[in-house]
C-alpha positions in Angstrom: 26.1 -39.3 -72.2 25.8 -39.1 -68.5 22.3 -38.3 -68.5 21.7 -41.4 -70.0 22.8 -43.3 -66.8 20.0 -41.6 -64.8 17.2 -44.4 -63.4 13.6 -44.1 -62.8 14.1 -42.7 -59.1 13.7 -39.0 -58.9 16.6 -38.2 -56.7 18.8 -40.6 -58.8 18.2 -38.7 -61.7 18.6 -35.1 -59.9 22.6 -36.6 -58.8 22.8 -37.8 -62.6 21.6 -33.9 -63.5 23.9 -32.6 -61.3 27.1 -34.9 -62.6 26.7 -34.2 -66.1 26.2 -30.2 -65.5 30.1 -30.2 -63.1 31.0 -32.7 -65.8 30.5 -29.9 -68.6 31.7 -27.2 -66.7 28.3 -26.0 -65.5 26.2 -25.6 -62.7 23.0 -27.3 -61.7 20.5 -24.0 -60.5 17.6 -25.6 -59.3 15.0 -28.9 -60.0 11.4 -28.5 -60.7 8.8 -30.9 -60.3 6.1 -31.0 -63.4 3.4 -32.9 -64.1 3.4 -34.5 -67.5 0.2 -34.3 -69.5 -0.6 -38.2 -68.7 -0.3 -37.4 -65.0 3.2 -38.7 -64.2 5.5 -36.4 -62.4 9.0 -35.1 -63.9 12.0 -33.6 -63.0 13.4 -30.4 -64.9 16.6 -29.1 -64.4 17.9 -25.7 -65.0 21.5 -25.6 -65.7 24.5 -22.9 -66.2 27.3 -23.6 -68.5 30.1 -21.7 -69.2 30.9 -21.0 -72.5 33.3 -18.9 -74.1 33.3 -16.2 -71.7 29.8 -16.4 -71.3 27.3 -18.2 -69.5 24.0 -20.1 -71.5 21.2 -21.6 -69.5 20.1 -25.7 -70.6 17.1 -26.7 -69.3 16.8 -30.3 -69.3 13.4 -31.7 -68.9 12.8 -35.6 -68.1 11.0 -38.0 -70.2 9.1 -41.1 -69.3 11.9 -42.4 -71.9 15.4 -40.2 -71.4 15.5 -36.6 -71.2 15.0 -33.8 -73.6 16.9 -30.1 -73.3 15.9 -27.2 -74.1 18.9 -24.2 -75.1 18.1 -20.3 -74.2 15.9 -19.6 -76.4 14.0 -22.8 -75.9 13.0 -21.3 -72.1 10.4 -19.6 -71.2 11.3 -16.0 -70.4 10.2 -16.1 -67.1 11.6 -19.4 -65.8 15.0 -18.0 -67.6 14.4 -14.8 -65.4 14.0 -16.7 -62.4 17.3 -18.8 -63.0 19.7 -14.9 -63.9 18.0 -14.0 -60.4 19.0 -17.4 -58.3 22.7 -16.7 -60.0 22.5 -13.4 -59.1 22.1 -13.9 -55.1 24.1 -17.0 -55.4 27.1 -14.5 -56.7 26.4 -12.0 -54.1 25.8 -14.7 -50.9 29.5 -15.8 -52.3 30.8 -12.3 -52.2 29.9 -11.6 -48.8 32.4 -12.4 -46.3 29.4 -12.6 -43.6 28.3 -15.7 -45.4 31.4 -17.5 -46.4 33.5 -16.9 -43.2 31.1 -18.7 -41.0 30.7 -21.6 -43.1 34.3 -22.0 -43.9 35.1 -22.0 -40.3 32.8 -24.6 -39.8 34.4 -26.7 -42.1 37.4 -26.6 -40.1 
C-alpha cells in the first residue's frame, strides 16, 4: 500500500521504496536504473525481508503505471547474487569495530 503513494519523480519513489521495505521489516539493498523497452528510465529496487527466521529478497521494479515485484525465484540469479554479496559486506562492515566506532563517535 505504500508503494502506491510513490510520484513520477525518481528520488520520490526510491524514499517511497525505502518506507515500505522498514515498514515490512526489510531492508532496501540497492536501486537500479533500467531502461524500459519504450525508452523511458525506471527504478528497481532490491529489497531484504525478514521472514520467519529467514531472509527473502523482493525486487520491485517501477512501471510507467505502479510498480510490479518480483519474489526469489522471480530474480535473476546473478542480480540475486549480487544482492547475498552487498548483505554480506554490509554484515561484516557492521561487525567491525574499525567501522562502527568511528562513526558512532561522530555522532556524538
Amino acid at each position: 500500500m505504500a508503494m502506491e503513494l510513490g510520484g513520477a519523480d525518481p528520488q520520490s519513489w526510491i524514499d517511497v521504496v525505502r518506507k515500505a521495505s522498514a515498514a515490512a521489516g526489510g531492508d532496501l539493498l540497492f536501486v537500479l536504473p533500467s531502461p524500459d523497452p519504450d525508452g523511458e528510465i525506471r527504478q528497481r529496487a532490491m529489497i531484504r525481508l525478514h521472514e520467519d527466521d529467514r531472509d527473502c529478497l523482493v525486487f520491485v521494479c517501477q512501471m510507467e503505471k505502479g510498480y510490479t515485484i518480483r519474489d526469489e525465484n522471480q530474480i535473476d540469479p546473478v542480480l540475486a547474487e549480487f544482492a547475498q554479496a552487498t548483505i554480506k559486506v554490509m554484515q561484516h562492515l557492521s561487525a567491525d569495530d574499525r567501522v562502527t566506532g568511528p562513526l558512532a563517535e561522530a555522532l556524538h
